[in-house]
Backbone of each chain as ProteinMPNN parsed JSONL, in Angstrom:
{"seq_chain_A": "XXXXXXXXXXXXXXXXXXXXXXXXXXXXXXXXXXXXXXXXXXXXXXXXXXXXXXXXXXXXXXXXXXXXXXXXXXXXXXXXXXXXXXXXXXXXX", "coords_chain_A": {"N_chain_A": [[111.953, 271.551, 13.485], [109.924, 270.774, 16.886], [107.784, 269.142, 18.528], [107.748, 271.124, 21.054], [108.742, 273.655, 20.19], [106.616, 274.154, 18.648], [104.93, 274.321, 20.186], [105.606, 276.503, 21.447], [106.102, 278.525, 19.619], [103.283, 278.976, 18.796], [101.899, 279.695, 21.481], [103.813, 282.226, 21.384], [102.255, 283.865, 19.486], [99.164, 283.907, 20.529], [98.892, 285.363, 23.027], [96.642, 285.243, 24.85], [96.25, 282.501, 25.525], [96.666, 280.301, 27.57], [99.092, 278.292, 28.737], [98.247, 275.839, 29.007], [96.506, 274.804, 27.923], [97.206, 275.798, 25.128], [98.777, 273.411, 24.53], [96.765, 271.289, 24.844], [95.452, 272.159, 22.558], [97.203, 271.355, 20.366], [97.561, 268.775, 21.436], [94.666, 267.832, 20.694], [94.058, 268.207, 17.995], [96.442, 266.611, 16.383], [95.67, 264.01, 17.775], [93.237, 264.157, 16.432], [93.22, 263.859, 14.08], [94.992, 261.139, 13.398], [92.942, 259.615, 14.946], [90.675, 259.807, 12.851], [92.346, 258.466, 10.771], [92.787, 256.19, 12.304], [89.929, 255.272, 12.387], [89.847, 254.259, 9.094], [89.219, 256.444, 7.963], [89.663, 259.598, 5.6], [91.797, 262.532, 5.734], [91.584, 266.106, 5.078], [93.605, 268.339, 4.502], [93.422, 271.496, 2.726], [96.46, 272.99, 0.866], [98.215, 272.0, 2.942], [98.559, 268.998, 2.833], [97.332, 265.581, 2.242], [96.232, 263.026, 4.541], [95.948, 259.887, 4.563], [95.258, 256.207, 4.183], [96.621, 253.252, 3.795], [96.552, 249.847, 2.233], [98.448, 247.387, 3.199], [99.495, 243.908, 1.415], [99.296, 240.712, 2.79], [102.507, 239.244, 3.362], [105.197, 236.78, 2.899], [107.704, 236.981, 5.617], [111.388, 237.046, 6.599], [113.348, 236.119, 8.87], [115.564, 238.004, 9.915], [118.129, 237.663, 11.226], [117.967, 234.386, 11.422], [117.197, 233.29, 9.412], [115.026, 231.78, 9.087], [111.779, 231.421, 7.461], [109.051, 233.564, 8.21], [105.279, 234.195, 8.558], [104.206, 237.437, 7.835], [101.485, 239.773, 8.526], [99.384, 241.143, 6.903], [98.083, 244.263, 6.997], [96.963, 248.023, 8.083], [98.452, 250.898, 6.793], [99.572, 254.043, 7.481], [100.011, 257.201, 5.0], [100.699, 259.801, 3.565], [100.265, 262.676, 1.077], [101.834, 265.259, 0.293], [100.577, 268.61, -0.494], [99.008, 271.046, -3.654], [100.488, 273.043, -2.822], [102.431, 273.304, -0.875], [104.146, 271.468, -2.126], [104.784, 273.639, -4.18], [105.518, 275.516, -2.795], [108.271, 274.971, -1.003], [109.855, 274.515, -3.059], [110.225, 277.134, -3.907], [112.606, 279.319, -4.531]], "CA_chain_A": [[110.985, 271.984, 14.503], [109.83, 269.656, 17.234], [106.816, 270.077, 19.097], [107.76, 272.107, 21.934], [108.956, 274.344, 19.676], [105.741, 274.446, 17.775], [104.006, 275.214, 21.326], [106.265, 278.144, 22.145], [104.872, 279.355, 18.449], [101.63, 279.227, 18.866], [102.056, 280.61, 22.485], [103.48, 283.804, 21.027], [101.097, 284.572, 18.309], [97.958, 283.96, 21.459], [99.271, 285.678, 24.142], [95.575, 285.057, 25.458], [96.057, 281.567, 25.769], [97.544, 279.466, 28.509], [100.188, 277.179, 27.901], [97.874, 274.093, 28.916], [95.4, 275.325, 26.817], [97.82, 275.512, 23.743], [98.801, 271.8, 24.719], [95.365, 270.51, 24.649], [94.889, 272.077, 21.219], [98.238, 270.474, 19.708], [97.198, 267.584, 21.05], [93.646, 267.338, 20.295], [94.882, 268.487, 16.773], [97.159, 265.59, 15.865], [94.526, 262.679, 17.791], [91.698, 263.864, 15.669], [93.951, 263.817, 12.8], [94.881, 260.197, 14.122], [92.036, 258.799, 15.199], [90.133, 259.767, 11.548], [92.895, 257.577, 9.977], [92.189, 254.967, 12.402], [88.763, 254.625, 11.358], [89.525, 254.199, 7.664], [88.922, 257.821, 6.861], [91.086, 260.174, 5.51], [92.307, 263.858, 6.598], [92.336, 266.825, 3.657], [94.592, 269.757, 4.72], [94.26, 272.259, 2.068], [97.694, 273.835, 1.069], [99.353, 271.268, 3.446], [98.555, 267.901, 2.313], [96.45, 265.229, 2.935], [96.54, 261.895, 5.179], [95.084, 258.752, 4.541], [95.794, 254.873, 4.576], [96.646, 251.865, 2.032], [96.529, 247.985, 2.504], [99.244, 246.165, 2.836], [98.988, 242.142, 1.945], [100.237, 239.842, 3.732], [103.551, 238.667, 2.502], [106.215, 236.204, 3.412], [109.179, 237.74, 5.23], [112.442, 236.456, 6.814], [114.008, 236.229, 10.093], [117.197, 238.426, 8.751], [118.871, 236.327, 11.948], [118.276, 233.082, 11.614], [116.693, 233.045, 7.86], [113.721, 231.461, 8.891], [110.666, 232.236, 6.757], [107.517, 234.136, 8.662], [103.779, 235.23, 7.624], [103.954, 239.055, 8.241], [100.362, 239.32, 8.318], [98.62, 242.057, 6.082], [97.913, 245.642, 7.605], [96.751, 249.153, 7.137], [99.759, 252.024, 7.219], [99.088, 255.751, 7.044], [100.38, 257.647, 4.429], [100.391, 261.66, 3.285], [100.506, 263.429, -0.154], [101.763, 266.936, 0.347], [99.505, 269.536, -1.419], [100.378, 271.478, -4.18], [101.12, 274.618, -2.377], [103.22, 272.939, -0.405], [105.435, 271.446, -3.523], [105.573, 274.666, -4.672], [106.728, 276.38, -1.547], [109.243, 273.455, -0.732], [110.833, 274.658, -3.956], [110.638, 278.308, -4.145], [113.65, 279.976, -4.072]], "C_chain_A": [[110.441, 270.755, 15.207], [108.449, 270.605, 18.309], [106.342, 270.841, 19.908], [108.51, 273.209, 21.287], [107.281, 275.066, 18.791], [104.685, 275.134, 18.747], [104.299, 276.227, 21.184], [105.72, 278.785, 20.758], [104.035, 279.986, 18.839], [101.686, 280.449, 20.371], [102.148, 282.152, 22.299], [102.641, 284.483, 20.186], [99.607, 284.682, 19.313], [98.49, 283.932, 22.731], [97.904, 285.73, 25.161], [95.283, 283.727, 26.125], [96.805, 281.432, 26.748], [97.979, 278.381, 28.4], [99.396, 275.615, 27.988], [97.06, 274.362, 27.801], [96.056, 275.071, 24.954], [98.208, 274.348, 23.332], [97.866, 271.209, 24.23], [94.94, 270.428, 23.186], [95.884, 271.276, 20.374], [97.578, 268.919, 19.967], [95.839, 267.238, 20.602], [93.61, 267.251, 18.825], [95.372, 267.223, 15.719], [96.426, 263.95, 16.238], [93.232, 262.665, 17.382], [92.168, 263.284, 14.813], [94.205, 261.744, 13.029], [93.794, 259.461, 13.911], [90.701, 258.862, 13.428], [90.914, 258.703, 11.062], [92.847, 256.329, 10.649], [91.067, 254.544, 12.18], [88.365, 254.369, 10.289], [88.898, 255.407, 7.114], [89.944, 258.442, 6.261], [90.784, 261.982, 5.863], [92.68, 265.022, 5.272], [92.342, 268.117, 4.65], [94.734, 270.635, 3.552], [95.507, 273.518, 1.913], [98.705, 272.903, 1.918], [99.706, 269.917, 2.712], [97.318, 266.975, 3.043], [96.883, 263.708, 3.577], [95.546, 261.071, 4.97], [96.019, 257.572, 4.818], [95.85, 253.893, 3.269], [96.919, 250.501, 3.021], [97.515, 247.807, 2.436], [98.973, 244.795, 2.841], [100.165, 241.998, 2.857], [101.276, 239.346, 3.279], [104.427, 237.42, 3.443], [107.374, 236.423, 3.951], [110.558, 236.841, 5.912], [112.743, 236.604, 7.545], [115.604, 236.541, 9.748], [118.096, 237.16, 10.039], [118.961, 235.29, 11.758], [117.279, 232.627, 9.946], [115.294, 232.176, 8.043], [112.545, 232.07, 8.335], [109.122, 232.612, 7.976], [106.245, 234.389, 7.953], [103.9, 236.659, 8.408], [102.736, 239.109, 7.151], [99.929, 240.842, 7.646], [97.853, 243.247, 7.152], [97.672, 246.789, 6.788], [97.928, 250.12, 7.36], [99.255, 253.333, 6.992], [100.24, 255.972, 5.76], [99.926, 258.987, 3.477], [101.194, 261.762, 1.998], [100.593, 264.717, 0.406], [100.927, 267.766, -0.692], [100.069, 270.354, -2.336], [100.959, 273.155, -4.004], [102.148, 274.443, -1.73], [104.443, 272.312, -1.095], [105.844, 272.751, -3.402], [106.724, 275.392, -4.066], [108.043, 275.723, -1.441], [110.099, 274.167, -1.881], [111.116, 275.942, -4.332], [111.781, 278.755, -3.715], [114.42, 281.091, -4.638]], "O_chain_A": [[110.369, 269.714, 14.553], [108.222, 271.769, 18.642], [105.2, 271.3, 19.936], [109.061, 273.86, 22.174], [107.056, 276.238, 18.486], [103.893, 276.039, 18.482], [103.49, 277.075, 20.807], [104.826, 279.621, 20.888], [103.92, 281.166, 19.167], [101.551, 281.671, 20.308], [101.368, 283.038, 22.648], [102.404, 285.686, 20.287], [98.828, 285.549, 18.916], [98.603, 282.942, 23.454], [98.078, 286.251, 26.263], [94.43, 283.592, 27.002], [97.654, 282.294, 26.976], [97.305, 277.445, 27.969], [99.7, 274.592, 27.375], [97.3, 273.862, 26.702], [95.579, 274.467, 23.993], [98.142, 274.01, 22.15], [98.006, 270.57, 23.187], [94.412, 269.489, 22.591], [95.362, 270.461, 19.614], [97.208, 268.119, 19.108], [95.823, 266.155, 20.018], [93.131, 266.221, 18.35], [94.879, 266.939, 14.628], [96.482, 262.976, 15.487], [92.341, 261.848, 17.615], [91.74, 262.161, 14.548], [93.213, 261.124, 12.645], [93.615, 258.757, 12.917], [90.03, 257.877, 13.121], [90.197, 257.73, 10.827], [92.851, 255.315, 9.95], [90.982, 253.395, 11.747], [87.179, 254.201, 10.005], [88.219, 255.459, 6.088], [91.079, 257.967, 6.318], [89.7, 262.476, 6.173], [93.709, 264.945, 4.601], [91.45, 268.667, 5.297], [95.881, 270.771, 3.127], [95.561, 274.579, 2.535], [99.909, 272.98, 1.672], [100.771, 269.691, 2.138], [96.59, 267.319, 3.974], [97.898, 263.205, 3.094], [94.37, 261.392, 5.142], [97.106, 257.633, 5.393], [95.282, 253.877, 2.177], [97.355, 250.344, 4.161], [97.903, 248.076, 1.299], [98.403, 244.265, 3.795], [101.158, 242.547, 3.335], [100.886, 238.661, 2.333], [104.186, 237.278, 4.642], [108.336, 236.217, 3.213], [110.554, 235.687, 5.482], [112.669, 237.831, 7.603], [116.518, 235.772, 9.447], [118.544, 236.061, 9.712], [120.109, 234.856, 11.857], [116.836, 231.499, 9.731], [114.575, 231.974, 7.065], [112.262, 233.215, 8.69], [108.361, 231.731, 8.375], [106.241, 234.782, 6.787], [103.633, 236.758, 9.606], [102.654, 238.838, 5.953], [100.452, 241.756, 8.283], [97.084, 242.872, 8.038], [97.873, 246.927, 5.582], [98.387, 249.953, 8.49], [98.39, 253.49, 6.131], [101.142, 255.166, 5.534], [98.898, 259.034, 2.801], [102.288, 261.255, 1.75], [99.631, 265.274, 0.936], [100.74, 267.264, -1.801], [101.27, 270.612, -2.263], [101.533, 273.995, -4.697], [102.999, 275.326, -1.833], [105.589, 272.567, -0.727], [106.846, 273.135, -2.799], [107.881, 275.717, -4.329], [108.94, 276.306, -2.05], [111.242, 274.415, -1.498], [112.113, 276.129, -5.029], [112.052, 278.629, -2.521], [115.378, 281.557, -4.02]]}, "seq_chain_B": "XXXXXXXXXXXXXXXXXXXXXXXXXXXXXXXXXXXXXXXXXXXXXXXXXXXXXXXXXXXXXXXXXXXXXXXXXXXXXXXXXXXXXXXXXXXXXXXXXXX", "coords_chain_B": {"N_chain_B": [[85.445, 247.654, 9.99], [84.244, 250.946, 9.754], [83.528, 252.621, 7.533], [83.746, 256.019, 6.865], [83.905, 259.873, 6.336], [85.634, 262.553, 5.063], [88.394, 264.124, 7.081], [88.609, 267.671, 7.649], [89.891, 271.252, 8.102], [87.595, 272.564, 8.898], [86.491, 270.478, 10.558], [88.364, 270.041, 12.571], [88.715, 271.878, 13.869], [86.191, 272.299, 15.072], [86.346, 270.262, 16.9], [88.434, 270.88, 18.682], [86.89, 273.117, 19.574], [84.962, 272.029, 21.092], [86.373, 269.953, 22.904], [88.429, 271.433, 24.319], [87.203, 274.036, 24.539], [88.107, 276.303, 23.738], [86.75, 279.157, 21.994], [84.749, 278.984, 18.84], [85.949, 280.497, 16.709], [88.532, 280.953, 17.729], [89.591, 278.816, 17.886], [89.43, 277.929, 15.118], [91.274, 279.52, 14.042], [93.528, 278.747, 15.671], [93.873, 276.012, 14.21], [94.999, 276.831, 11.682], [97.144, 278.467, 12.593], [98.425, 276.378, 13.262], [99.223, 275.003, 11.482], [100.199, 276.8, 9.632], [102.335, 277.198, 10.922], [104.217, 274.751, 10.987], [103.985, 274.565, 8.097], [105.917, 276.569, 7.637], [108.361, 276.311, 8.923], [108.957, 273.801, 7.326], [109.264, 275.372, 4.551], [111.275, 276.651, 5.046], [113.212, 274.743, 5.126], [113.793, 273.162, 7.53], [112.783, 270.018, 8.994], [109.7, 268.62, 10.08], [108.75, 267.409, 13.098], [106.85, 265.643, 15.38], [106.261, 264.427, 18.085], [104.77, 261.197, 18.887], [103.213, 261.23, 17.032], [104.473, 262.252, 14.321], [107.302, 262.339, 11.54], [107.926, 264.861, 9.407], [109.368, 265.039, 6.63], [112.0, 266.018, 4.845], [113.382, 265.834, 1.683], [115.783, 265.809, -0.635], [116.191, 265.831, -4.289], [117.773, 264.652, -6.403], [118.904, 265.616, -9.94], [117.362, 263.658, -12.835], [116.641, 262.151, -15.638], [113.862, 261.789, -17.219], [111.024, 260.307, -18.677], [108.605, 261.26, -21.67], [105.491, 259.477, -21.259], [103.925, 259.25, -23.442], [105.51, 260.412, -25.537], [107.702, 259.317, -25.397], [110.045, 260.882, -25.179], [112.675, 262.047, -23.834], [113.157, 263.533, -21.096], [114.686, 266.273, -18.928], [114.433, 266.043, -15.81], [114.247, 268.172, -12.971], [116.034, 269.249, -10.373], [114.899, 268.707, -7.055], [113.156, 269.33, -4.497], [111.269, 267.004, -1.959], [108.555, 266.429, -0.487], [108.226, 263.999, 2.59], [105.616, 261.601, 4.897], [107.006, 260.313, 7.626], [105.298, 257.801, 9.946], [105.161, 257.56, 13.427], [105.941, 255.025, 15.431], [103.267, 254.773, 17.477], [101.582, 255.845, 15.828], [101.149, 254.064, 13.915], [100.214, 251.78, 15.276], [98.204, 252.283, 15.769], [96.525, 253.085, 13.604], [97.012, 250.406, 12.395], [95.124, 248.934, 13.945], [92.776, 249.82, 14.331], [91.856, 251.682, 16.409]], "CA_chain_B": [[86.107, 248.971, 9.743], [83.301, 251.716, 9.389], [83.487, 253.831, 6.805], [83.621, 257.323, 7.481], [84.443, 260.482, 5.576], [87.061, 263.43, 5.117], [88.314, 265.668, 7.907], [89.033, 269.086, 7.365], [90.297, 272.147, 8.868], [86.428, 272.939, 10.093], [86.28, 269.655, 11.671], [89.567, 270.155, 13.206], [88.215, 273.16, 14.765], [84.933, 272.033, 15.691], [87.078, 269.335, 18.082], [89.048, 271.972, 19.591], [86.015, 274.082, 19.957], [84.273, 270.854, 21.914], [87.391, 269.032, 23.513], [89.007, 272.512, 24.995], [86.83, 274.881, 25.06], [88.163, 277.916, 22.65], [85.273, 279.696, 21.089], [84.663, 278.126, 17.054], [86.542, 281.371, 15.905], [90.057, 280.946, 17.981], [89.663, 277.281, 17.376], [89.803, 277.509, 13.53], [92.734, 280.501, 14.41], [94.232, 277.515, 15.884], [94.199, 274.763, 13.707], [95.344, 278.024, 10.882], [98.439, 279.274, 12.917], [99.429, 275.021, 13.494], [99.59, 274.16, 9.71], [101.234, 277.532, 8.85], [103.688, 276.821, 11.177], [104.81, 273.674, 10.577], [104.425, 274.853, 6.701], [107.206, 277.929, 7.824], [109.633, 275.935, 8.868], [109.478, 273.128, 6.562], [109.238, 275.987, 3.765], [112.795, 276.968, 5.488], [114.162, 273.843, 5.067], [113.49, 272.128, 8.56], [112.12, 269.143, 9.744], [109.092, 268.952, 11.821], [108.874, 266.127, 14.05], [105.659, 265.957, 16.246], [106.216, 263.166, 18.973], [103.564, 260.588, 18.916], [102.509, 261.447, 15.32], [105.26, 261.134, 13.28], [107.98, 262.922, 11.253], [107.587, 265.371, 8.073], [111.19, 264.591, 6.45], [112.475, 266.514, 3.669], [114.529, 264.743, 0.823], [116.107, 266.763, -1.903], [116.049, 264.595, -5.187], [119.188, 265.229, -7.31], [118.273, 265.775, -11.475], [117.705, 262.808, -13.542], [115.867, 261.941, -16.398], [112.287, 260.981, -17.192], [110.509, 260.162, -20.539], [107.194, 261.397, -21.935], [105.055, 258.462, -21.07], [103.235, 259.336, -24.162], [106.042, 260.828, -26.981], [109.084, 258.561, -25.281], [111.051, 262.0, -25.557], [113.783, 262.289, -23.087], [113.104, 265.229, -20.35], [115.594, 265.937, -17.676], [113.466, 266.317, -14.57], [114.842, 269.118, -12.53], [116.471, 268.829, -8.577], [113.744, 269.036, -6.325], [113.027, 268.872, -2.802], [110.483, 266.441, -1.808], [108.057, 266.277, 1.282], [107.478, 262.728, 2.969], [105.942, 261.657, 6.137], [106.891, 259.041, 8.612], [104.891, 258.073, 10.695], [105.373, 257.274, 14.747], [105.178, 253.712, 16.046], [102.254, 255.064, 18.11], [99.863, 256.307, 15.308], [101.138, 252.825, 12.991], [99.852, 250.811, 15.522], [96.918, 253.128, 16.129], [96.128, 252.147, 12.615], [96.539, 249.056, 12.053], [94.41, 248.305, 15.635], [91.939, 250.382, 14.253], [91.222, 252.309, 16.923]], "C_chain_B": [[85.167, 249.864, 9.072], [83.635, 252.701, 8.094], [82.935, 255.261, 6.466], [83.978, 258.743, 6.464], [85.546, 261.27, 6.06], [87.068, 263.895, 6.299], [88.937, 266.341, 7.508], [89.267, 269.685, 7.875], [88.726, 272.122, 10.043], [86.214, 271.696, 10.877], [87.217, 269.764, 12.918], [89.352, 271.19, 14.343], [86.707, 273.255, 15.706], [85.289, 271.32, 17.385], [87.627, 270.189, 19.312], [88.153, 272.526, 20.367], [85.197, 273.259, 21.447], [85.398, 270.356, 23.044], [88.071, 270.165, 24.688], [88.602, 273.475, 25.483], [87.084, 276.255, 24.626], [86.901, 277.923, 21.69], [85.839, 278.943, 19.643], [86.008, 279.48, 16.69], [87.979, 280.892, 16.206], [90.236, 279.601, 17.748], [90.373, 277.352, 15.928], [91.23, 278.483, 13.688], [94.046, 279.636, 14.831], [95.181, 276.826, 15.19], [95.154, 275.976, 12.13], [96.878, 278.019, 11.273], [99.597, 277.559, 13.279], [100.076, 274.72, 11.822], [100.626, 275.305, 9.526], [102.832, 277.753, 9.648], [104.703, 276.257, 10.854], [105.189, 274.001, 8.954], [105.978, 275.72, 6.628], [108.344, 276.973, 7.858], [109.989, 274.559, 8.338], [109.643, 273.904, 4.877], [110.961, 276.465, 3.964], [113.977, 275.861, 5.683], [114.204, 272.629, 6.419], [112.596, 271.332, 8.422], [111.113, 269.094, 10.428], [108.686, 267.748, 12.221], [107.951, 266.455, 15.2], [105.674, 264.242, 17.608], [105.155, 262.49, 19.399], [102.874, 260.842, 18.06], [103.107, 261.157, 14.327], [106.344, 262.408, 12.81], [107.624, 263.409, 9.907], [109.393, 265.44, 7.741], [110.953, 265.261, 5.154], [113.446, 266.153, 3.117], [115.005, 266.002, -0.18], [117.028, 265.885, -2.519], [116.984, 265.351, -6.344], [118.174, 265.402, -9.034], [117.932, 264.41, -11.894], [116.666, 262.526, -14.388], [115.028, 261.208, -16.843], [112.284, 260.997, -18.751], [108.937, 260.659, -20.536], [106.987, 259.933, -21.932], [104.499, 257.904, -22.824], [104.05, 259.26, -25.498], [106.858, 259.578, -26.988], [110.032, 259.636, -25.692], [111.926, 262.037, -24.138], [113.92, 263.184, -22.646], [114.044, 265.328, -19.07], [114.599, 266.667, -16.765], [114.711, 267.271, -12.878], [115.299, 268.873, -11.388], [115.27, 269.053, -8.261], [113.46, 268.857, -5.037], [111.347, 268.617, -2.404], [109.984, 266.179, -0.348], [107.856, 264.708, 1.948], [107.129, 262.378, 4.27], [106.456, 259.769, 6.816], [106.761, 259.028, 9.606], [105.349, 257.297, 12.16], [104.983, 255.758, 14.512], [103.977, 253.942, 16.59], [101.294, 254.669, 17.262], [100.439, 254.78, 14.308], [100.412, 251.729, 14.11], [98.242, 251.206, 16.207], [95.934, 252.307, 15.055], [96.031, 250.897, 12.041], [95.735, 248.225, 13.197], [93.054, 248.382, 15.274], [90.902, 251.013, 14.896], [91.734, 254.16, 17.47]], "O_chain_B": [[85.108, 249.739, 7.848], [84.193, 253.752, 8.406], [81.871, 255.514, 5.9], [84.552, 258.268, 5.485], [86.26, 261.008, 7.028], [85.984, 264.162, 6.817], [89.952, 265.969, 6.918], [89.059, 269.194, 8.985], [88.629, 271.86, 11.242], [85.699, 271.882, 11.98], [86.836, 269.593, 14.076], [89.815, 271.186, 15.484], [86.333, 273.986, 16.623], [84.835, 271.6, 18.494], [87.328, 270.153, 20.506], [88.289, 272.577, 21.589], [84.947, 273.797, 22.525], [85.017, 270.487, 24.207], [88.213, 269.783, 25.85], [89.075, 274.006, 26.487], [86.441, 277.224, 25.03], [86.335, 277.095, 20.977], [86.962, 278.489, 19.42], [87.103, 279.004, 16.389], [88.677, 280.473, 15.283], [91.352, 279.324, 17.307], [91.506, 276.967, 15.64], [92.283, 277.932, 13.365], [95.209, 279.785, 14.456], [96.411, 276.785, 15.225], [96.155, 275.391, 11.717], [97.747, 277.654, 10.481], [100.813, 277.475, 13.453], [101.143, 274.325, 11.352], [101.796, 274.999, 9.295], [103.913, 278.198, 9.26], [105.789, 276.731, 10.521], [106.318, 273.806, 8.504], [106.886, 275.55, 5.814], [109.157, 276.862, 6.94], [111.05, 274.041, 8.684], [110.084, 273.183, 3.982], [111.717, 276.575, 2.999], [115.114, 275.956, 6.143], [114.576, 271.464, 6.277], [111.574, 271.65, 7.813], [111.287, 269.495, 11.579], [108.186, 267.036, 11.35], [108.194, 267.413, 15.934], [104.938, 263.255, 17.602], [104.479, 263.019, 20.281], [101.672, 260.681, 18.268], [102.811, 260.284, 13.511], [106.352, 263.415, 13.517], [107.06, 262.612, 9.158], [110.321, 265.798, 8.466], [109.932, 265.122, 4.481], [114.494, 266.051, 3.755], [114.372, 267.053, -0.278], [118.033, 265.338, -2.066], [116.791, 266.411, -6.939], [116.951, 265.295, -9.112], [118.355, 263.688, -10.991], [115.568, 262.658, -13.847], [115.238, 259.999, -16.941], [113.035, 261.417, -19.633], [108.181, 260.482, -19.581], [107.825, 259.147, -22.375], [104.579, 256.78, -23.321], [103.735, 258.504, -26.417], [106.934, 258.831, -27.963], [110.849, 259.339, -26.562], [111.095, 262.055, -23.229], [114.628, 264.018, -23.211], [114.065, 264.4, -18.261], [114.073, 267.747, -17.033], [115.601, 266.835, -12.148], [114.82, 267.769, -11.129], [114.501, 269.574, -9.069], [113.74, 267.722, -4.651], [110.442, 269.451, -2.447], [110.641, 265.85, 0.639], [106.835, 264.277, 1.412], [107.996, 262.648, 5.102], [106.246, 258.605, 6.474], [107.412, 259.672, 10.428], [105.994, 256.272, 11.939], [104.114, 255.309, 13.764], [103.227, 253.088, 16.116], [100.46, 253.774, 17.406], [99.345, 254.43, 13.866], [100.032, 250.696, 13.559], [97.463, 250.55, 16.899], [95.079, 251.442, 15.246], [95.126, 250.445, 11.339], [95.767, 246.997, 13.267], [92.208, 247.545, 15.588], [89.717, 251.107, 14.574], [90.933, 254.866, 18.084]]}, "name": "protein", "num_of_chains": 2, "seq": "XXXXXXXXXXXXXXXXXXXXXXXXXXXXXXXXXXXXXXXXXXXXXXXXXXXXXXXXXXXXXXXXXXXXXXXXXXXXXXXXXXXXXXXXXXXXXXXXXXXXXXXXXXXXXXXXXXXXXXXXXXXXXXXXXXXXXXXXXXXXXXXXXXXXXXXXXXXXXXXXXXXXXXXXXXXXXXXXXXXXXXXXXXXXXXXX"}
């Protein structure tokens, strides 16, 4: 599923809405979701999962080309635990 | 870097309710009919891929065997199909910008 697929969804289940309208909410949706994890919060979805962030240090890495050594400098990354309804489902069969 | 708390569905819906303009009710109806979407058809085995957010990728993890941490007994840990996300260049550099 991709997310003009996920519009046309929604679309048919709120045949009240209008397609910008269903836009706006996808996207406002995914840049709250977003913008919480850029401020060092995190995001709980129950039944889906939840989103947050972890440290990376800083490490030493390598110029795979020319083998020279770099500082790749220490950052935050997102990262999501699915929930456990979502295991389960995932595996029902 | 402030420290802030959880969001949740009702925040999720509060935004909507503010940002768009659907009453609080079709708001939370909303943010409801997005998750159980995306849940449907990664419950069916698809992919969902949200452009400028990131990808929900499904792995399916052959058998192989674990140990009680505790006995050291030898359990074969069953196939399984595992959720993971990855996320967009966008929202990685969202985050690490921190804005």
């Amino acid at each position: 599923m991709i997310r003009s697929e996920l519009l046309q969804a929604l679309a048919k289940d709120s045949p009240g809405l209008r397609a910008e309208e269903i836009e706006r909410v996808v996207d406002v949706f995914f840049d709250e979701i977003a913008g919480r994890l850029a401020d060092g919060g995190r995001v709980e979805l129950r039944g889906f999962g939840a989103f947050s962030t972890r440290e990376r240090d800083a490490r030493k890495g390598r110029n795979p080309r020319t083998g020279e050594s770099v500082d790749v400098p220490g950052k935050r990354v997102p990262y999501f635990k699915p929930g456990k309804e979502m295991r389960i489902r995932l595996n029902a069969e | 870097m402030r420290s802030v708390g959880t969001l949740t569905r009702a925040d999720l819906a509060e935004s909507i309710n503010r940002r768009v303009g659907l009453s609080r009710a079709d708001s939370l109806e909303m943010v409801e009919a997005i998750l159980q979407h995306m849940s449907g058809a990664l419950a069916e085995g698809e992919n969902v891929k949200i452009s400028g957010f990131g990808t929900f990728l499904l792995r399916d993890k052959a058998e192989r065997i674990g140990r009680n941490p505790k006995t050291g007994v030898e359990v074969p840990i069953t196939p399984r199909r595992v959720l993971t996300f990855r996320a967009s260049q966008m929202l990685k550099d969202r985050i690490s910008d921190g804005s």
